[in-house]
Legacy VTK file of the C-alpha trace (Angstrom):
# vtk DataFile Version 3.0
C-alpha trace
ASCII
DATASET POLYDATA
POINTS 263 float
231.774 -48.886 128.349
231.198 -50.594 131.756
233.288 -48.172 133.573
231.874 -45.321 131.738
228.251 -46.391 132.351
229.244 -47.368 136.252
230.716 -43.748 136.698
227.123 -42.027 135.261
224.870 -44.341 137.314
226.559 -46.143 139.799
228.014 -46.929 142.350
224.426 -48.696 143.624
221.344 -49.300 141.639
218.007 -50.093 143.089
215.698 -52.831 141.776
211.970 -52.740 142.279
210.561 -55.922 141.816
213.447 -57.932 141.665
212.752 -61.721 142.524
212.402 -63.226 138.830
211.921 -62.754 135.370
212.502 -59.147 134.434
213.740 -57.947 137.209
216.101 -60.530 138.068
217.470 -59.831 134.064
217.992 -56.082 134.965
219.908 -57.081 138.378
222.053 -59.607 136.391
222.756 -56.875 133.733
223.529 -53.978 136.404
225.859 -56.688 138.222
228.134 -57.611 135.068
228.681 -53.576 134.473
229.728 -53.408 137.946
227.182 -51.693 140.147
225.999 -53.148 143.364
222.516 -53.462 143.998
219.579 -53.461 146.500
216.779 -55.370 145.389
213.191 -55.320 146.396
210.161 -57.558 146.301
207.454 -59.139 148.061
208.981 -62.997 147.815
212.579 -62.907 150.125
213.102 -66.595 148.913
213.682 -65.618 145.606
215.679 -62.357 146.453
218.069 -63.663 148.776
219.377 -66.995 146.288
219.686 -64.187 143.445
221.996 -61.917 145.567
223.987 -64.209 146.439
224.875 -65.828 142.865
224.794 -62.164 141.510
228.014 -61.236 144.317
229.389 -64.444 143.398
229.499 -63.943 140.327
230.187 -60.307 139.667
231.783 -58.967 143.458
229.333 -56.877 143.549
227.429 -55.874 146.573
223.758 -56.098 147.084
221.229 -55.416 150.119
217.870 -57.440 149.945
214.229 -55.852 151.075
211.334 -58.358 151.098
208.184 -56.224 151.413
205.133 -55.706 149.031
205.012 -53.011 146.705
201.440 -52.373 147.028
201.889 -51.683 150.646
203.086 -47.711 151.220
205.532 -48.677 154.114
207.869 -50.223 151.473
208.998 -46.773 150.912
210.204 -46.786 154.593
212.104 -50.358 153.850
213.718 -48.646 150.952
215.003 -45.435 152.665
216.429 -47.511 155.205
218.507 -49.952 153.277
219.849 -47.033 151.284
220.654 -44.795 154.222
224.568 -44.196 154.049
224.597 -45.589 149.625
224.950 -43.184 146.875
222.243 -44.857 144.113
222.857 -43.711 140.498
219.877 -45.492 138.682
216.448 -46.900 140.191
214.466 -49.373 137.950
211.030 -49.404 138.839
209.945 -52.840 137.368
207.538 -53.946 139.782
203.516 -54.524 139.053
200.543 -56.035 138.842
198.034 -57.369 136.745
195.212 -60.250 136.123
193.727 -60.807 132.769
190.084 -61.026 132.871
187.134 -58.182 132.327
187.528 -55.395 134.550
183.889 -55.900 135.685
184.295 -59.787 136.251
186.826 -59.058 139.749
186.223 -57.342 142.605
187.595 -53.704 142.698
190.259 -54.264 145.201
192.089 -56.492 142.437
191.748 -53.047 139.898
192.997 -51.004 142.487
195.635 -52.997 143.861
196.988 -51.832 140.045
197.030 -48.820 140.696
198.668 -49.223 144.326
201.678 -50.994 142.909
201.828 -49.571 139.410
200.655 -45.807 139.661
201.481 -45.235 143.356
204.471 -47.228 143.147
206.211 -45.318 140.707
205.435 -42.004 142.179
206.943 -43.000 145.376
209.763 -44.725 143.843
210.901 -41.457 142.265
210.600 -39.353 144.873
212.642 -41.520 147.258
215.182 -41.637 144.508
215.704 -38.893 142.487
216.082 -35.784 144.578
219.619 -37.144 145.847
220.136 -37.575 141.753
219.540 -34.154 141.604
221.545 -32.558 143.969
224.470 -34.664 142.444
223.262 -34.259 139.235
224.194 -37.584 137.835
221.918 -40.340 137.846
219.091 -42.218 136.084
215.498 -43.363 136.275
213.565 -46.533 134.111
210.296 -47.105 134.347
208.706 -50.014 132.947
205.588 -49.537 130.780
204.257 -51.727 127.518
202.856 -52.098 124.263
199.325 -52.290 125.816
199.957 -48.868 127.070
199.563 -47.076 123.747
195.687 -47.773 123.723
193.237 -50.254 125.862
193.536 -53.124 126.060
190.282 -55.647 126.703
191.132 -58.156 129.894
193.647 -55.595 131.060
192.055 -52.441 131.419
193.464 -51.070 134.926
197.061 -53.011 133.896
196.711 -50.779 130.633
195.884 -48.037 132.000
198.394 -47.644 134.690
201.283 -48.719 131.814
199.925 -45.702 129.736
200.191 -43.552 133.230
203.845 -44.523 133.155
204.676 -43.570 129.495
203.378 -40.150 130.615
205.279 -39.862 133.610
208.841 -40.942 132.329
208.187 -38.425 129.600
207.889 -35.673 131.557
210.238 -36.740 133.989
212.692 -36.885 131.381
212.014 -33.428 129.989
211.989 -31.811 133.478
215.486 -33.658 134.868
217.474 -33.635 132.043
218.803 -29.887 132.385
219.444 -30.955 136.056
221.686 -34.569 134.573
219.316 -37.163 135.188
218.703 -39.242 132.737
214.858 -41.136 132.318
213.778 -43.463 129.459
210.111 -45.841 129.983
210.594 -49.075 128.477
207.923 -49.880 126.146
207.593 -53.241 125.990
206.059 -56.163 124.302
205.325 -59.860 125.565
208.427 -60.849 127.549
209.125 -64.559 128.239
208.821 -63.938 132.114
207.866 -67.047 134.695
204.625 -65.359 134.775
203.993 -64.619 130.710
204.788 -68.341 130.674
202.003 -69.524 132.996
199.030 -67.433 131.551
200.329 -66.913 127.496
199.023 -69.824 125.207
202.515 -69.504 123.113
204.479 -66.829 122.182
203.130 -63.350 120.523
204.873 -62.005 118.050
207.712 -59.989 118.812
208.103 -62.064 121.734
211.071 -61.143 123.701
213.506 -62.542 126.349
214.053 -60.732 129.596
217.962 -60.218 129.293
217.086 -59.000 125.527
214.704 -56.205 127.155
216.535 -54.806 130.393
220.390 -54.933 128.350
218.464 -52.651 125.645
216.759 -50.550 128.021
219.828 -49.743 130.121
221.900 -49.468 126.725
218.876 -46.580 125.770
219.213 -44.402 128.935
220.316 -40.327 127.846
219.267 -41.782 124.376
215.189 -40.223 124.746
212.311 -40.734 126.946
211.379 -43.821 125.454
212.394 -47.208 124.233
210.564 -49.867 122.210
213.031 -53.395 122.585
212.780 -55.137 119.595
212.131 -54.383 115.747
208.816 -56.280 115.374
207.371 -54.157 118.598
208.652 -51.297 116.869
206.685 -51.920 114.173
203.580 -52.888 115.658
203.805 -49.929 117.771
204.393 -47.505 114.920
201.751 -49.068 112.852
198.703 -49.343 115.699
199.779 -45.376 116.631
200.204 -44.304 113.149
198.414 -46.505 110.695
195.325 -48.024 112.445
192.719 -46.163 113.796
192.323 -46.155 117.788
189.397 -48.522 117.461
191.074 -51.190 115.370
194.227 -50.764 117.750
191.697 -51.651 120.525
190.018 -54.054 118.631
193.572 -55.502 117.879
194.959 -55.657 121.366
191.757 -57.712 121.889
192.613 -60.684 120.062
195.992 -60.439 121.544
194.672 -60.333 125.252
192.013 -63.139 124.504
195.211 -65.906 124.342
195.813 -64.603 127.423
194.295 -67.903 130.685
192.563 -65.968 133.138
194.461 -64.952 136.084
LINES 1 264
263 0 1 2 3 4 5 6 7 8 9 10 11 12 13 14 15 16 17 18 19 20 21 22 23 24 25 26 27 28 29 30 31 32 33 34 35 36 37 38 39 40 41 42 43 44 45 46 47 48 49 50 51 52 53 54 55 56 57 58 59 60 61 62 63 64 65 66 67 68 69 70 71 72 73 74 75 76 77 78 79 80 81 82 83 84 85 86 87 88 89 90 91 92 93 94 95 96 97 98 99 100 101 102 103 104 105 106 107 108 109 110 111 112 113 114 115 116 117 118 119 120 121 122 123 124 125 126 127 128 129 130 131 132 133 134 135 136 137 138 139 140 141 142 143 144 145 146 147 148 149 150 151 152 153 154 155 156 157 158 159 160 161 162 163 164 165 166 167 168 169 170 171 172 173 174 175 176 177 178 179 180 181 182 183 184 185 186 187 188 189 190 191 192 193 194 195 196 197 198 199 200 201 202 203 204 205 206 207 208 209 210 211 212 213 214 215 216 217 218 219 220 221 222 223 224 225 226 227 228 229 230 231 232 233 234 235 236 237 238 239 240 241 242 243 244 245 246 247 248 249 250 251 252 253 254 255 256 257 258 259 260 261 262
C-alpha cells in the first residue's frame, strides 16, 4: 500500500500550513508512506524542529518555507523551493479564523479569511496542479468543515470560505479526474488541534484527533470529492443537510459556536 500510494502521489508532497496540529499530522502521515515533503507556514520555529524529526524518523526529505499564507508572495516562496521536485499531492491545510460576531472585529480580520482561505487555495492549485496534469498523476486535498454545510454564528467569514472550498474541490475533482488527478475536500468536524484546545470549552461531539483526520483523508483520495472523518460527523452532517431544516442547522451550529472563547 505505501509503495502503491508513493508511486500515484509521490515522490514530494507539499504541506500548506504545516507547523502544528493538523498539518504537522498530514506531514507525519505523508513521511511514514515514504514521500518527502516541503512544508510551509508562517512560524519557521515550528517547521524546522518538525523536519528534522520527520527525516529522522522516516529518511525522508523535506524543504522548509516560513512565510504567511495571507501574504500573495508566498506563492513565489513555493515555486522556488519546488523548482527542480516532481510534487504528486499538495494539501492545502492552512487558514484562518476568530470566533466572535462578524460585526464585533474590524474588517481586515474578515478579510484576512478570505486572503488565506479563499485566495489561498486558488493559488495553491494553480501553482500545483498544472505539472499534475501534464503528468497526469497526482492529487489535491483541500481542507474544509462541518461549519461549511450552512452558517455558522461567530464564524461567519471562517464558514463561509470552508463552504467556498467544498465547492471548489468538487469541481476540481470533476474537471481533473479524466486528466488523473485525483481531489477529495476534507469535511471536517472539531479536531483536537493546539488551537481547538485553547478556544473549545471541552470536546464536541464527534471530536476528532489530528492523525485520525489527515490518515483518513489521504486513505479517501480517488475514492470521491469528499470526505466526512468520523461516523458521528457523518451523521450530524447527514442529518443537519437532510433532516433539519437550514434554519435549525443554523440555529444548531449556534449553540455549538457559542462554547467557542472569543478569539
Amino acid at each position: 500500500m505505501k509503495e502503491a500510494f508513493r508511486s500515484r502521489y509521490g515522490p514530494v508532497a507539499v504541506v500548506a500550513g504545516a507547523s502544528e496540529g493538523l498539518g504537522a499530522a498530514f506531514a507525519a502521515a505523508l513521511a511514514a508512506r515514504g514521500i518527502s515533503l516541503v512544508l510551509l507556514a508562517r512560524r519557521a520555529g515550528h517547521l524546522s524542529p518538525l523536519a528534522g524529526e520527520l527525516e529522522a524518523a522516516h529518511g525522508v526529505r523535506v524543504r522548509t518555507v516560513a512565510c504567511d499564507l495571507a501574504d500573495a508572495s508566498w506563492v513565489e516562496a513555493l515555486e522556488k523551493a519546488t523548482r527542480g521536485l516532481e510534487v504528486g499531492l499538495g494539501v492545502y491545510n492552512a487558514a484562518y479564523s476568530f470566533a466572535a460576531k462578524l460585526l464585533d472585529r474590524p474588517c481586515a480580520d474578515a478579510l484576512r479569511i478570505v486572503d488565506v482561505n479563499v485566495r489561498g487555495p486558488v493559488a495553491f492549485v494553480h501553482a500545483l496542479a498544472p505539472a499534475m496534469r501534464d503528468r497526469r498523476r497526482g492529487g489535491l486535498v483541500l481542507m474544509s468543515s462541518l461549519a461549511g454545510f450552512q452558517g455558522a454564528p461567530r464564524l461567519a467569514a471562517y464558514a463561509a470560505s470552508k463552504a467556498f472550498n467544498i465547492v471548489l474541490g468538487e469541481s476540481l475533482w470533476a474537471e481533473l479526474l479524466p486528466d488523473g488527478v485525483d481531489v477529495v475536500t476534507c469535511c471536517a468536524g472539531a479536531i483536537r488541534t493546539p488551537n481547538y484546545l485553547r478556544t473549545a470549552k471541552g470536546d464536541a461531539p464527534g471530536t476528532l484527533d489530528a492523525d485520525a483526520v489527515a490518515a483518513a483523508t489521504l486513505d479517501a483520495l480517488g475514492e470521491g470529492p469528499l470526505v466526512i472523518p468520523g461516523g458521528v460527523n457523518k451523521l450530524a452532517a447527514f442529518v443537519m443537510r437532510r433532516v433539519m431544516s437550514r434554519a435549525g442547522s443554523v440555529r444548531l451550529m449556534g449553540k455549538q459556536t457559542d462554547a467557542l472563547d472569543e478569539t
